[in-house]
Backbone as a printed PyTorch tensor [residue, N CA C, xyz], in Angstrom:
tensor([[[-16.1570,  -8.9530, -10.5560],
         [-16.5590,  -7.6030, -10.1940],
         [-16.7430,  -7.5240,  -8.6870]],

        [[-16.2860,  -6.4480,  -7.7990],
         [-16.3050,  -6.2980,  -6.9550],
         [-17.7280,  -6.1190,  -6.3500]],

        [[-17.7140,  -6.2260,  -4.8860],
         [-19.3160,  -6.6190,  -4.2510],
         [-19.6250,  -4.9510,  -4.3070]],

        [[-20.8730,  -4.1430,  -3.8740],
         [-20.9210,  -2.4910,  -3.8330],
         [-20.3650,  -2.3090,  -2.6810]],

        [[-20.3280,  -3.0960,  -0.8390],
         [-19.8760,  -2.9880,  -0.2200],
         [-17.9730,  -2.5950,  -0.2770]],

        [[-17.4890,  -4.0060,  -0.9050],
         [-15.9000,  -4.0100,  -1.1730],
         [-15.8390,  -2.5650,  -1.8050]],

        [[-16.4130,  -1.8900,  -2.9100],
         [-15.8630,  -0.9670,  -4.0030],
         [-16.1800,  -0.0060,  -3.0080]],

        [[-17.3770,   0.0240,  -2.3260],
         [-17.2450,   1.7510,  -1.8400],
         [-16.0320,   1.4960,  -0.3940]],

        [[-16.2320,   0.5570,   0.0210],
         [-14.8730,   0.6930,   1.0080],
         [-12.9760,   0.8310,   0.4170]],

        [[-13.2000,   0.2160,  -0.5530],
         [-11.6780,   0.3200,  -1.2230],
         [-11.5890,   1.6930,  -1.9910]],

        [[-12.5180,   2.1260,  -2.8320],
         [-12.8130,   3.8380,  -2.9230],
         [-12.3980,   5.2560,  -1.7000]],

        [[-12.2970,   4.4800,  -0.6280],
         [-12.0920,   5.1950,   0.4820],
         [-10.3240,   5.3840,   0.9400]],

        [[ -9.8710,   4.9630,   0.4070],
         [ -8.1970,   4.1820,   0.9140],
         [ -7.7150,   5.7470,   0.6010]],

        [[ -6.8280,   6.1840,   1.7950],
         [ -5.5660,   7.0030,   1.4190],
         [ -5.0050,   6.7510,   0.3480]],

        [[ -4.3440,   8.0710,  -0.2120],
         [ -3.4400,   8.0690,  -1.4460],
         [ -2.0830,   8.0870,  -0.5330]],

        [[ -0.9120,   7.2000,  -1.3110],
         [  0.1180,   6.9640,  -0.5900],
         [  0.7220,   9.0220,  -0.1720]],

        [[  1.1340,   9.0970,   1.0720],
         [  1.9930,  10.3620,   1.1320],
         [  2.9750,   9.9680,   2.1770]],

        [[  3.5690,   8.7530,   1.9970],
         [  4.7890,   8.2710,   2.9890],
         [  4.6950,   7.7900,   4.1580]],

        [[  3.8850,   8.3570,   5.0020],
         [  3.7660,   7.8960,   6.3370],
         [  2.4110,   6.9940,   6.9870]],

        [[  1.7600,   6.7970,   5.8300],
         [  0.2030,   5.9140,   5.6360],
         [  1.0100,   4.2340,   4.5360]],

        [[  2.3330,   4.7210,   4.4240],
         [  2.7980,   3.2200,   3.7270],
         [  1.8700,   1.8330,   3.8830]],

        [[  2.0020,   1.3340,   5.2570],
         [  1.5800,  -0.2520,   5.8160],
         [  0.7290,  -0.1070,   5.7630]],

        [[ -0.3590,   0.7650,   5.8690],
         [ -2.0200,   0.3350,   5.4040],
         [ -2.2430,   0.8950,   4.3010]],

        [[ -1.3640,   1.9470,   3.0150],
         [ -1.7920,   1.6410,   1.4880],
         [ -1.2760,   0.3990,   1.0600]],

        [[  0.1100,  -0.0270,   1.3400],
         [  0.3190,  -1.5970,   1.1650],
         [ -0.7820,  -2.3590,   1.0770]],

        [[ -1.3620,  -2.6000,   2.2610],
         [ -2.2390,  -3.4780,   2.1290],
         [ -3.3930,  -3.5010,   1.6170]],

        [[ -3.7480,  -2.0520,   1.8720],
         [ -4.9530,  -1.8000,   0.8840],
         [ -4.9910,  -2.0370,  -0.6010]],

        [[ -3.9170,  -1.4990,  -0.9890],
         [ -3.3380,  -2.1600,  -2.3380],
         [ -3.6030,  -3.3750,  -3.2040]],

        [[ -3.2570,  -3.8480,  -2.0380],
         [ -2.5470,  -5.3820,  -2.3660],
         [ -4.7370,  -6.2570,  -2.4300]],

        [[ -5.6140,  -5.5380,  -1.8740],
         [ -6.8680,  -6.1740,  -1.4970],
         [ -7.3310,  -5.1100,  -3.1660]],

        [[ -6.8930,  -4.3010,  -3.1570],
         [ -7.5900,  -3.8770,  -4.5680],
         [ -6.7710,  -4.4620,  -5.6820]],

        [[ -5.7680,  -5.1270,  -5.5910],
         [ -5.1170,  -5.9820,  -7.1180],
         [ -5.8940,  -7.1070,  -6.7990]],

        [[ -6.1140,  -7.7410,  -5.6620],
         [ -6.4410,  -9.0750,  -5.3850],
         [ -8.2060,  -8.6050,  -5.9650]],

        [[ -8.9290,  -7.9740,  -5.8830],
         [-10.8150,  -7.7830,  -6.5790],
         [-10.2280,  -7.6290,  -8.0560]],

        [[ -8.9610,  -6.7400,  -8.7550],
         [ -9.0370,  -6.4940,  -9.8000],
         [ -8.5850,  -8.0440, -10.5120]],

        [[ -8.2510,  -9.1300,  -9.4770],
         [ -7.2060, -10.2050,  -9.9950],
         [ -5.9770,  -9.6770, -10.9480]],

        [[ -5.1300,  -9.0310, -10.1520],
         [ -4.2850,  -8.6290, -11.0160],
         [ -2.4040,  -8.4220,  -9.7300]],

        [[ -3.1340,  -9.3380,  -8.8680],
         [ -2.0540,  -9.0130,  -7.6720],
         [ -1.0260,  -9.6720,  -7.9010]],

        [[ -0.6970, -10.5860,  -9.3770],
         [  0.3190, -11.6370,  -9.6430],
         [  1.4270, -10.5590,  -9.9010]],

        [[  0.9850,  -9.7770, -10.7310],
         [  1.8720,  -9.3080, -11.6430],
         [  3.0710,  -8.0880, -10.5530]],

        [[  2.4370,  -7.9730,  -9.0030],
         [  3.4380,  -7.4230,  -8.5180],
         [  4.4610,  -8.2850,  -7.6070]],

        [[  3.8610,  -9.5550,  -7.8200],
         [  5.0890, -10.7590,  -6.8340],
         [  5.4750, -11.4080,  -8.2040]],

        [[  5.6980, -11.8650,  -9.4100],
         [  6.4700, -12.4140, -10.4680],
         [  6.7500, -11.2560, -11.3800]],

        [[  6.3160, -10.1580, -12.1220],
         [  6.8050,  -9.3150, -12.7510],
         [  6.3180,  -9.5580, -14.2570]],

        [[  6.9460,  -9.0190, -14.9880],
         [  6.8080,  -9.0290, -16.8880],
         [  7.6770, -10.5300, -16.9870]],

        [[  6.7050, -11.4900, -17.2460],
         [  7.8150, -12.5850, -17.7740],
         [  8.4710, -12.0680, -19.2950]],

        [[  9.3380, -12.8980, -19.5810],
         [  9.5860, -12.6300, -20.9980],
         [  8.7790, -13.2960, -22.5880]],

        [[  8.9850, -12.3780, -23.2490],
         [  8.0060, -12.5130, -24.5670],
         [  8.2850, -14.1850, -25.0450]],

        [[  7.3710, -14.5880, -24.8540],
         [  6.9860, -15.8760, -26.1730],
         [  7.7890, -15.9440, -27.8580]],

        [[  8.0510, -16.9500, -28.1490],
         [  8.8530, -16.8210, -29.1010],
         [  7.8150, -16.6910, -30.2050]],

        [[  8.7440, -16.0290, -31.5120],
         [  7.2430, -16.3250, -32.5380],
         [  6.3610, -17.3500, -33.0670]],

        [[  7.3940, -18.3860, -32.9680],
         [  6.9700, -20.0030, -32.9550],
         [  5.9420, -20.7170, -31.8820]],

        [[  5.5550, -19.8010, -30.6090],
         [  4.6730, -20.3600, -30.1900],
         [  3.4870, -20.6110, -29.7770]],

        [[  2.8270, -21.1180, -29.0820],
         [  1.2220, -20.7960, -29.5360],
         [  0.6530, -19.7970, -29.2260]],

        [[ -0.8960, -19.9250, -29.7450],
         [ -1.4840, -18.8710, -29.2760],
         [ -1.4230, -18.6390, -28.3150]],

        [[ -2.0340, -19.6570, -27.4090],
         [ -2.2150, -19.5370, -25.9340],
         [ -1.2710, -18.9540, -25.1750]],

        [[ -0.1820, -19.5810, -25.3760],
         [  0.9170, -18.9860, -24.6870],
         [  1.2510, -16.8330, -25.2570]],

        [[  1.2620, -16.9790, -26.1390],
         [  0.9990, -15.1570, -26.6700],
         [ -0.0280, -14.5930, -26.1080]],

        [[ -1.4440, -15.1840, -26.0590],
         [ -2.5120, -14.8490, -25.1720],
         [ -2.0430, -14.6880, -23.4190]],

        [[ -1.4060, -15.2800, -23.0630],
         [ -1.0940, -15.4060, -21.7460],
         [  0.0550, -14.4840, -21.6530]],

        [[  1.1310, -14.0960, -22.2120],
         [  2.0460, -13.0360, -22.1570],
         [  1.1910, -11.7120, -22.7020]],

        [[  0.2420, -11.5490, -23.5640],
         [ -0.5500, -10.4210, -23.5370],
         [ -1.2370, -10.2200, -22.4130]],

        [[ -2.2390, -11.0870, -21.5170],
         [ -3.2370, -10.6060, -20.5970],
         [ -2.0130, -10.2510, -19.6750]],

        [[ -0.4110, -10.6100, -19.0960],
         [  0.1580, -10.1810, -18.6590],
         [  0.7930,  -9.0510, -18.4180]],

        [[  1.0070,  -8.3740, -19.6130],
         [  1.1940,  -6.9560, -19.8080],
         [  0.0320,  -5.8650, -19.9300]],

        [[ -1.3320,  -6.6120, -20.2960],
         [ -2.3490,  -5.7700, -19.9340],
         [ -2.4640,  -5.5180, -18.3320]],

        [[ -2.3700,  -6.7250, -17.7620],
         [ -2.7950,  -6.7350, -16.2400],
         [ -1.9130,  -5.6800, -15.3370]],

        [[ -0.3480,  -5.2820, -15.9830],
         [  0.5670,  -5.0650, -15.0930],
         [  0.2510,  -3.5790, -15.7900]],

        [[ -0.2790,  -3.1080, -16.8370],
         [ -0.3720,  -1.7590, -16.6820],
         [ -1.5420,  -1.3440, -16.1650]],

        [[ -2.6700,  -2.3130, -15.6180],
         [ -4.1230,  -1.9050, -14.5970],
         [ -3.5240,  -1.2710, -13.5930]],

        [[ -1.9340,  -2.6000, -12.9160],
         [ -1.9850,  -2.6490, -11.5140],
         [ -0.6910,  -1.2860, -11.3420]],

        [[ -0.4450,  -0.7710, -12.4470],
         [  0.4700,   0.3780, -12.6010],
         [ -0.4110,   1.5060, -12.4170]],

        [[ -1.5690,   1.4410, -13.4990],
         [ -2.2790,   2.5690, -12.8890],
         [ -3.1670,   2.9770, -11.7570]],

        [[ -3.4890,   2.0310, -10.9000],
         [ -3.7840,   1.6520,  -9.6240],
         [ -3.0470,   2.2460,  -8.7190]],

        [[ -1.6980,   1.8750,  -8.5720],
         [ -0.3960,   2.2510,  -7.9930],
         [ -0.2190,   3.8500,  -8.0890]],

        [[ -0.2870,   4.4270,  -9.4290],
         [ -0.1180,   5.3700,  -9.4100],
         [ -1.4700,   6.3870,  -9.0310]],

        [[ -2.6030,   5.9440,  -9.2860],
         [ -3.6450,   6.5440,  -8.9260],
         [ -4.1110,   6.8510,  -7.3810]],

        [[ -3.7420,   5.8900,  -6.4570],
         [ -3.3560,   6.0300,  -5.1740],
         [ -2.5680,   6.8070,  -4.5390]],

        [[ -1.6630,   7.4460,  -5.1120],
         [ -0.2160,   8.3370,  -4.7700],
         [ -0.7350,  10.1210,  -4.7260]],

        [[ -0.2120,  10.3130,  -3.2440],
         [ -0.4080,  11.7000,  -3.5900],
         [  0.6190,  12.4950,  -4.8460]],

        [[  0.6690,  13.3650,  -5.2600],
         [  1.2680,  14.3220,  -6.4610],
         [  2.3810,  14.2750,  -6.5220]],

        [[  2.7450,  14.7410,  -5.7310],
         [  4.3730,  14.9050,  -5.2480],
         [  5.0190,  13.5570,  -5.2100]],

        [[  4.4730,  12.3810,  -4.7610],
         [  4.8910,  10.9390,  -5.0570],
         [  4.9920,  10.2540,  -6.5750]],

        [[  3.6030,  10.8410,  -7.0030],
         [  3.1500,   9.7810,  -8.1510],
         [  4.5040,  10.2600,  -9.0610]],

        [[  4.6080,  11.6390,  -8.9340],
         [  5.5760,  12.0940, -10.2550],
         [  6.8130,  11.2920, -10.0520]],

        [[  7.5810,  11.1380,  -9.1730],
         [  8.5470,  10.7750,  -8.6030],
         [  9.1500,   9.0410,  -9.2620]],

        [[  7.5880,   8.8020,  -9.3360],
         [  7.5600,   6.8100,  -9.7050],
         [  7.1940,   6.5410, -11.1560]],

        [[  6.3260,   7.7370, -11.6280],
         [  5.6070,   7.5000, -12.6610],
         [  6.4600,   6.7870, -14.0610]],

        [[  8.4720,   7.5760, -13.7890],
         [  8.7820,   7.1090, -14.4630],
         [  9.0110,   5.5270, -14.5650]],

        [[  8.8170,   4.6130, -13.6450],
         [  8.4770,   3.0190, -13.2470],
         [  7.5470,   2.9950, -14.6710]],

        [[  8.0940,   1.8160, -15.6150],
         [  7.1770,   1.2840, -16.2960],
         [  6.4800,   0.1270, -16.0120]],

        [[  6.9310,  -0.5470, -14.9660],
         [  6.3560,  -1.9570, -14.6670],
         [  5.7530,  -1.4780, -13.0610]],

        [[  4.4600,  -2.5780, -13.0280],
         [  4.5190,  -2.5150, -11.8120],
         [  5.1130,  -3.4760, -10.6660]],

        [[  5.7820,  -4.1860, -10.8190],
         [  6.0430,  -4.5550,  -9.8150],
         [  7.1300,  -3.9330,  -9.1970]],

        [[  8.3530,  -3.3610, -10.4880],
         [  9.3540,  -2.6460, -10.2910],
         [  9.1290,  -1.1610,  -9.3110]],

        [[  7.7900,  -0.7870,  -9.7330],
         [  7.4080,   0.6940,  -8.9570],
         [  6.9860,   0.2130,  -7.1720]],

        [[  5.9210,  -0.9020,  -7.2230],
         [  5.6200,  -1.7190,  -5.9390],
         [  6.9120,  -1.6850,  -5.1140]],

        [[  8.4250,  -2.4050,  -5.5360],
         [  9.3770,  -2.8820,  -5.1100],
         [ 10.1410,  -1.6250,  -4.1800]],

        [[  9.8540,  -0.5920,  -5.2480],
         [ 10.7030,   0.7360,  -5.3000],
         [  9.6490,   1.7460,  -4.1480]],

        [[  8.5890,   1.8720,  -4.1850],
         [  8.2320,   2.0370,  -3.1180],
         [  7.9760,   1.2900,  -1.1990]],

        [[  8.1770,   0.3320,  -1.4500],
         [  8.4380,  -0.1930,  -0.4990],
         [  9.5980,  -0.5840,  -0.0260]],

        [[ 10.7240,  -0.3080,  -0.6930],
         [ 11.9070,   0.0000,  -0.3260],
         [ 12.1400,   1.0500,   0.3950]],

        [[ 11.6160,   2.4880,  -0.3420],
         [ 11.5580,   3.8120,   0.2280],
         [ 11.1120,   4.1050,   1.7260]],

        [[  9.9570,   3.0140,   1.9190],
         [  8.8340,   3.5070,   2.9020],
         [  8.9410,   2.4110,   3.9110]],

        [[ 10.0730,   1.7990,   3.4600],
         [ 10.0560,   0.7790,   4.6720],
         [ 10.9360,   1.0900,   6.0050]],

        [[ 11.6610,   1.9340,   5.8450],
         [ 12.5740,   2.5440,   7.1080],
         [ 11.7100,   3.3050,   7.5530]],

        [[ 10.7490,   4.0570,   7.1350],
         [ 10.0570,   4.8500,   8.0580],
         [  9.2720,   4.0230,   8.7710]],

        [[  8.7440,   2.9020,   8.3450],
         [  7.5610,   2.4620,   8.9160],
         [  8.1380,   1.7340,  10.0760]],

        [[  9.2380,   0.9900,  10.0990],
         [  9.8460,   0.6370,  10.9760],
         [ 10.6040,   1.8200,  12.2580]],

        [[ 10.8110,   2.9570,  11.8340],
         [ 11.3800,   3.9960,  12.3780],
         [  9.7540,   4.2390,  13.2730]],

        [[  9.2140,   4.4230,  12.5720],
         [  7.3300,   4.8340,  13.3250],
         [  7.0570,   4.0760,  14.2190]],

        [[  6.8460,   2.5940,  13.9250],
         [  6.7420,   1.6290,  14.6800],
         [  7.4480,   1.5260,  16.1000]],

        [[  9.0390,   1.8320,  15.5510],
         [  9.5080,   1.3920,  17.2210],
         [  9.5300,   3.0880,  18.0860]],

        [[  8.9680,   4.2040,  17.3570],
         [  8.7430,   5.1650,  18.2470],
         [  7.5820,   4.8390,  18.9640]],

        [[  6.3650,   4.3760,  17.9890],
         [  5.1140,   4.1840,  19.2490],
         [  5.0760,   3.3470,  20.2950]],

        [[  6.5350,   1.9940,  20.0610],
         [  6.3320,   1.1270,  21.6220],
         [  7.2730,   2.2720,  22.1740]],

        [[  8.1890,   3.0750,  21.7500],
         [  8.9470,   3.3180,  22.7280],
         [  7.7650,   4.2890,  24.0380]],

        [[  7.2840,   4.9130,  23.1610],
         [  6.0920,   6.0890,  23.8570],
         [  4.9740,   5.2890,  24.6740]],

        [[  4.8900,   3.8650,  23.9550],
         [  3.7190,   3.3360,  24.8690],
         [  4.6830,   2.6720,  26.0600]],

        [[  5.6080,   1.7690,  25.6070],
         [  6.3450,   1.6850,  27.3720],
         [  7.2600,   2.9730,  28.2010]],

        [[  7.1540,   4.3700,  27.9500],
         [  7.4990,   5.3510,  28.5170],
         [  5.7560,   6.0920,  29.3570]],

        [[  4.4680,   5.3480,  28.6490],
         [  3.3740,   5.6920,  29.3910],
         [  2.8590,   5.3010,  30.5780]],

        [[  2.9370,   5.7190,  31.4610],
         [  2.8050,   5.6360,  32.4660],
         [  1.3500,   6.5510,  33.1620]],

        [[  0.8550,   5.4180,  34.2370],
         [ -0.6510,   5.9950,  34.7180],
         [  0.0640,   6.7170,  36.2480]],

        [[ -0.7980,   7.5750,  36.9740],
         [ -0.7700,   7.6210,  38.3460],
         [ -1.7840,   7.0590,  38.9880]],

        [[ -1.4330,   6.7110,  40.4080],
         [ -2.2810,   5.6940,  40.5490],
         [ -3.8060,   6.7730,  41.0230]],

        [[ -3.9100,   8.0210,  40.8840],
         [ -5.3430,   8.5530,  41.0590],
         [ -6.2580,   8.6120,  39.9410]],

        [[ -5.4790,   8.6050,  38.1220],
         [ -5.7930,   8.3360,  37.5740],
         [ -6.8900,   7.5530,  37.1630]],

        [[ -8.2300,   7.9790,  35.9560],
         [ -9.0180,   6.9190,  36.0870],
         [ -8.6120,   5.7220,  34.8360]],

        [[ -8.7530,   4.7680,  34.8950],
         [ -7.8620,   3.6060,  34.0050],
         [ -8.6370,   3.7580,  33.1640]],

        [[-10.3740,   4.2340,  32.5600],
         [-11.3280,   4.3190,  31.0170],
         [-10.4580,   5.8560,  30.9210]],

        [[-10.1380,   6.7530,  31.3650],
         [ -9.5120,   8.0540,  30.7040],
         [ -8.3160,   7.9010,  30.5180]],

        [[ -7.4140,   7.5670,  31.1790],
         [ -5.9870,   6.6910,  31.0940],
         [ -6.1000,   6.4400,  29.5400]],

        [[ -6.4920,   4.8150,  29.1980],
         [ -6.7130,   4.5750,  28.0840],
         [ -7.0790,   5.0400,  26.3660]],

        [[ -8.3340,   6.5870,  27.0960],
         [ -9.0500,   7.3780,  26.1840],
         [ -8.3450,   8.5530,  25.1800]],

        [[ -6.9490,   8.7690,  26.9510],
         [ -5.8360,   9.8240,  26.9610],
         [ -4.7650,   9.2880,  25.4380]],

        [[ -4.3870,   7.8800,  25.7990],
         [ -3.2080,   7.4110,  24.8930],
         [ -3.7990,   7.0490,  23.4700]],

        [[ -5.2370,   6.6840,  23.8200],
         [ -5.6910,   6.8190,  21.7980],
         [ -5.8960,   7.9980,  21.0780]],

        [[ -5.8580,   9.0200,  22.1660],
         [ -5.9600,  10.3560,  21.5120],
         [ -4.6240,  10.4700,  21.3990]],

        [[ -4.1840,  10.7260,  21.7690],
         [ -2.6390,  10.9300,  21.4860],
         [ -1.9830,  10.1380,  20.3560]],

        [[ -1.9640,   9.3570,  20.5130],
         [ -1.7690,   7.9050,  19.2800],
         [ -2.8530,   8.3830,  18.2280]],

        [[ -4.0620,   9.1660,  18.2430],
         [ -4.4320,   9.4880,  17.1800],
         [ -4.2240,  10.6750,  16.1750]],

        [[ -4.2980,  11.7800,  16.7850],
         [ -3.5950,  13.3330,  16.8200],
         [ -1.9080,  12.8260,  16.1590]],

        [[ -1.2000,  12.1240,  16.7760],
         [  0.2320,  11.9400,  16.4120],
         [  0.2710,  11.2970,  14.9300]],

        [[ -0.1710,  10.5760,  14.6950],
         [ -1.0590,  10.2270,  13.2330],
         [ -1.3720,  10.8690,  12.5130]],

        [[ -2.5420,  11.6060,  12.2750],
         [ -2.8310,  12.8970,  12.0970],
         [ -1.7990,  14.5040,  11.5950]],

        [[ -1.0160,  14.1220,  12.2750],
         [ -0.0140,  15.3100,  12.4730],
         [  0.8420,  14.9590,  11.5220]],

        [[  1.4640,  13.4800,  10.9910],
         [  2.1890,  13.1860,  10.4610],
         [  2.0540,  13.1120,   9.1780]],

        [[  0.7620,  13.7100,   9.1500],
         [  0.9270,  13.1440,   7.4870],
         [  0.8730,  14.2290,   6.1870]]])
């Protein structure tokens, strides 16, 4: 069970809406890891146990398919509207994980190399004060954020 600190901070996480990708990723990935359930989006649905074999092993392909529909509804519970519908038809999660980060990975990379391009196109004058300088480009870098989403 999660600490009250961890739950009310992971309670707080953006719902995916495309351009917040790399930090619901990760946020994600820290709420499968409290639910222990972060396997099931790096190996997937293994395949069913034969009828011949043990319990244990049937026990262990069951908690598997329980776990991967937690970390499905997790996935989808995070998603703004217009997204979730889009994935919902994903029955597995790792397949929906895969499929969104496929989607959202050109942007994030597209985002990324716009903000170095803007931070090495920033330029100070030298009357400029260098604490407002600084104060100038996190506002901007923050607002541009903001705007995007």
């Amino acid at each position: 069970m999660a600490s009250k600190a961890v739950s009310q901070e992971l309670s707080k996480i953006d719902k995916l809406n495309g351009a917040n990708h790399s930090v619901w990723k990760r946020r994600i990935r820290h709420i499968f890891f409290q639910d222990k359930v972060e396997y099931v989006i790096d190996i997937g649905i293994p395949t069913p146990p034969p009828e011949n074999s043990n319990a244990a092993a049937k026990r262990m392909y069951e908690k598997h398919v329980e776990d991967d529909k937690t970390a499905r509804n997790i996935l989808l519970t995070f998603m703004e509207p217009n997204i979730e519908i889009l994935l919902e038809e994903y029955t597995h999660a790792k397949t929906m994980f895969d499929a969104i980060t496929e989607a959202y990975r050109a942007s994030s990379e597209t985002y990324i190399q716009l903000l170095i391009e803007r931070f090495n196109g920033t330029m100070m004058n030298e009357s400029d004060n260098v604490i407002e300088h600084v104060n100038n480009c996190k506002r901007v870098s923050y607002f541009r954020k903001s705007n995007s989403r």
